[in-house]
C-alpha positions as CSV (number, residue, x, y, z in Angstrom):
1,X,0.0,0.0,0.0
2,X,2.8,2.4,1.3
3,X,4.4,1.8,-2.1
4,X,1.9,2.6,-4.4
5,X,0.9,5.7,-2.6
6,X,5.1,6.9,-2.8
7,X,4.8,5.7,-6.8
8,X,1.4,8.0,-7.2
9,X,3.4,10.7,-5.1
10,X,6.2,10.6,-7.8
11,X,4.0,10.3,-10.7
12,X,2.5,13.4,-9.9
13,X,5.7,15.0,-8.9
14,X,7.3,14.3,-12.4
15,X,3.9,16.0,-13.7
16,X,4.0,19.3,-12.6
17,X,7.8,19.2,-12.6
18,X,7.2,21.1,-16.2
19,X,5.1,23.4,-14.8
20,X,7.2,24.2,-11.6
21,X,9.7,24.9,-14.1
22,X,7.6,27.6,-16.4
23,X,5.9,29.2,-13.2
24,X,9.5,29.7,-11.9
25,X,10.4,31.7,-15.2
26,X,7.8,33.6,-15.5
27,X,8.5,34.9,-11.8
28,X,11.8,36.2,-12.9
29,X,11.0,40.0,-13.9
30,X,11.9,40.8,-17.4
31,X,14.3,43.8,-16.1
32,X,16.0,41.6,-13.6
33,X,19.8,41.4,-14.9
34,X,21.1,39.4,-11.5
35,X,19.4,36.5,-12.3
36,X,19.2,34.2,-15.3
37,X,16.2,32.6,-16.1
38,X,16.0,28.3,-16.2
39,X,15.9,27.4,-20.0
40,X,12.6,26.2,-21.5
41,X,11.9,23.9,-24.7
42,X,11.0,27.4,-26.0
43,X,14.4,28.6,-25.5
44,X,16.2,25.8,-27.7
45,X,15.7,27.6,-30.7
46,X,17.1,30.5,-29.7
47,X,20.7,29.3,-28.3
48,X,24.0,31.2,-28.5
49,X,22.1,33.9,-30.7
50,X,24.3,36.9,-28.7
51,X,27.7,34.7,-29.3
52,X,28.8,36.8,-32.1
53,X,28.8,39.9,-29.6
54,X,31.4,38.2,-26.9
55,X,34.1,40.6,-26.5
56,X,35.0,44.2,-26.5
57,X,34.0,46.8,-28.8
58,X,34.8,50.7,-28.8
59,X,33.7,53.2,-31.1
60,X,31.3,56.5,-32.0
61,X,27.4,56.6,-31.2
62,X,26.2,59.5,-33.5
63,X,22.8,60.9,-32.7
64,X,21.2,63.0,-35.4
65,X,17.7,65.9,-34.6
66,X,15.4,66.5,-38.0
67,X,14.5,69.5,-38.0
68,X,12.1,68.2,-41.3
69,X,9.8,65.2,-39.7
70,X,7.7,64.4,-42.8
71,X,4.4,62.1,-42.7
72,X,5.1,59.0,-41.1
73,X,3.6,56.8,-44.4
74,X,6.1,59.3,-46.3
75,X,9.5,57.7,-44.3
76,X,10.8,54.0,-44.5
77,X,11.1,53.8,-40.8
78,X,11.5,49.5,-40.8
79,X,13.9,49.0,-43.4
80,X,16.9,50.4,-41.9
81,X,20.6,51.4,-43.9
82,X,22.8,54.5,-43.6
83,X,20.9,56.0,-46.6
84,X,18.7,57.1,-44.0
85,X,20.9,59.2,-42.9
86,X,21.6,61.4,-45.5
87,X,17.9,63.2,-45.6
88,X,17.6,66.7,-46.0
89,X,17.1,68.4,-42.7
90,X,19.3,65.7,-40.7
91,X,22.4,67.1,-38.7
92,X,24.2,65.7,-36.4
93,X,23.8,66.6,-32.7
94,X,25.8,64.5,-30.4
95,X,28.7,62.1,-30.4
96,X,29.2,59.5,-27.9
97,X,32.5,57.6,-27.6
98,X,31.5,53.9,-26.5
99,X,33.1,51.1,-25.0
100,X,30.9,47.6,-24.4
101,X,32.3,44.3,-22.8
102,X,29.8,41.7,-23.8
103,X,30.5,37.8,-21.6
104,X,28.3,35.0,-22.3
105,X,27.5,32.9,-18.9
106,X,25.5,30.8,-21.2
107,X,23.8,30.1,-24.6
108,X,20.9,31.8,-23.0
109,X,22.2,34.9,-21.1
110,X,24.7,37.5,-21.8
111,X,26.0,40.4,-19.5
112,X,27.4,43.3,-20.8
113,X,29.3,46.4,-19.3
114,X,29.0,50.2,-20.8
115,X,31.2,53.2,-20.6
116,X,29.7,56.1,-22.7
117,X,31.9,59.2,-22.6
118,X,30.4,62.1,-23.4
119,X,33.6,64.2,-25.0
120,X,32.3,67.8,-25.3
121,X,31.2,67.7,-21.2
122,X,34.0,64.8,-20.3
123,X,31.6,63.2,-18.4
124,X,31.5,59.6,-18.4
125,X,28.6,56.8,-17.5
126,X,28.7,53.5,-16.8
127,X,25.5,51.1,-17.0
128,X,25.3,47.2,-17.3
129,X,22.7,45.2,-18.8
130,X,22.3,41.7,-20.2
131,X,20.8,40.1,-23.6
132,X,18.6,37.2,-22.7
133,X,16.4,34.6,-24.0
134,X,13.2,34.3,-21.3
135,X,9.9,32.4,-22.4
136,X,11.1,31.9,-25.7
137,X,11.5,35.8,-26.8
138,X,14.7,38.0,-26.8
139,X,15.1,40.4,-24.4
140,X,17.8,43.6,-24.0
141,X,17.7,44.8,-20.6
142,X,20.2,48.2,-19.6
143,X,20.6,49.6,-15.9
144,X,21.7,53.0,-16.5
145,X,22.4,55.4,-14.1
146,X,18.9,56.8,-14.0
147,X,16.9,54.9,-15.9
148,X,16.3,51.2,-17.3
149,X,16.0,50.3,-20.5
150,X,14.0,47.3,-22.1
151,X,13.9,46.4,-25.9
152,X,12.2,42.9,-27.3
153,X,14.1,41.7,-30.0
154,X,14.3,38.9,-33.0
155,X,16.9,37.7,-35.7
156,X,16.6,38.8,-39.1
157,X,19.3,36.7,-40.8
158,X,22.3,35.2,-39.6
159,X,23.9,38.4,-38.3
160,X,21.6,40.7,-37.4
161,X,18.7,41.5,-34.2
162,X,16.2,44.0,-34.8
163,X,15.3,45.3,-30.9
164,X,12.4,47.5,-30.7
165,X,10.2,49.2,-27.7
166,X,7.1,51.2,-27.7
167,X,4.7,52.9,-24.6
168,X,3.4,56.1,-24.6
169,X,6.1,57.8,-22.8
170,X,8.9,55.8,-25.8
171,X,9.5,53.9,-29.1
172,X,12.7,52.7,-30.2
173,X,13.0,50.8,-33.4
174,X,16.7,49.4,-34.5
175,X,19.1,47.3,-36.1
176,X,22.0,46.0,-34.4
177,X,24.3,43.9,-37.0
178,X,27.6,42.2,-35.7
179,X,30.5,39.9,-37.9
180,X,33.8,39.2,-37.0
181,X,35.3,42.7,-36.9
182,X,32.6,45.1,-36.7
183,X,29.1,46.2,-34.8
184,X,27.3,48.4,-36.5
185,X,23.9,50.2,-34.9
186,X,21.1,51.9,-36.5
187,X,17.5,53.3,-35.3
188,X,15.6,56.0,-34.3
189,X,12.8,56.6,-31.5
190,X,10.2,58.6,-30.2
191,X,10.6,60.1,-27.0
192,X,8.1,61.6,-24.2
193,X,4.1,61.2,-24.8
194,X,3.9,64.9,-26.7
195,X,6.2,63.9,-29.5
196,X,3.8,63.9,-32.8
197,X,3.5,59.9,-33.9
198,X,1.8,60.4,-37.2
199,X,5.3,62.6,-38.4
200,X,8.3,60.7,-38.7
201,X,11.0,60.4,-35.8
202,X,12.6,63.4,-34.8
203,X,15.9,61.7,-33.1
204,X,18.0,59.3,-35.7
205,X,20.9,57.3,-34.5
206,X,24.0,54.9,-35.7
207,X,26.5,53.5,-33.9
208,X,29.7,51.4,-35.7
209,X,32.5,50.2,-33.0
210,X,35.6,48.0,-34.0
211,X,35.9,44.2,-31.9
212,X,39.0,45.3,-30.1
């Protein structure tokens, strides 16, 4: 008797073992960066998609104001290349000099450190973030100093993540394309709940930074 009641016990326990599992994942906050999430099935698909980015990388993050928003159905906001750039009434307003440390702890989870140095002011800030794979989407989580930083993100190709955001007070949309030798960044975003939607983005950005 006392057997069958401890194999019913373990039956059971192997049963909602899956579901302990998920339950405990889906406790883990998406902005948490202390602690990886346990891996899923719905992960698998999805492993060593940050590898490329392992290492250090230092270069320029250009941000550029248009002074000449047009009609939002006027501007190719989701098919992203430098040609953007080059539209009339686009100048560039700031110049970041970056330096990112990316370590992989797993196939799943990715910590990275930031220094941005701001060269006209010299001021310098440091945030830390990770790239993760939680309930089987991609997630970009940044601590900075004042402020944290979410983006959901998915592959398009072999080398490249398109990370985007959007609430009322935000909306971020950009490419982030990494090989061998070079990381390359490229986006724009709304930002604060005033800024006109049905005009195209008034901020533009690009980044480019050598592996070092």
């Amino acid at each position: 008797m006392l057997k069958e009641i401890l194999k019913n016990c373990l039956a059971k326990t192997i049963l909602l073992l899956p579901l302990f599992i998920i339950s405990c994942q889906n406790r883990i906050a998406i902005d948490n960066i202390d602690t990886p999430p346990p891996v899923t099935d719905a992960d698998e698909a999805l492993a060593n998609v940050y590898q490329l980015l392992d290492g250090s990388w230092e270069g320029t993050f250009e941000i550029y104001e248009d002074s000449q928003p047009k009609k939002v159905e006027l501007v190719e906001l989701y098919k992203l290349s430098r040609a953007a750039l080059q539209k009339d009434g686009l100048k560039l307003s700031n110049s970041i000099k970056v330096r990112q440390v990316y370590t992989s702890e797993s196939p799943y989870f990715q910590r990275v450190q930031i220094t941005d140095t701001y060269p006209e002011s010299g001021k310098v800030e440091h945030s830390r973030g990770v790239n993760k794979v939680q309930n089987g989407k991609m997630w970009c989580v940044v601590k900075k100093p004042n402020d944290t930083v979410i983006h959901e993100g998915h592959t398009e190709g072999k080398n490249t993540i398109i990370w985007q955001s959007d609430n009322s007070e935000k909306k971020e949309y950009f490419y982030e394309t990494v090989d061998e030798k070079y990381y390359e960044i490229i986006g724009w975003g709304y930002y604060g709940s005033n800024e006109d939607r049905s005009l195209s983005p008034k901020l533009w950005f690009y980044g480019r930074y050598q592996r070092k």
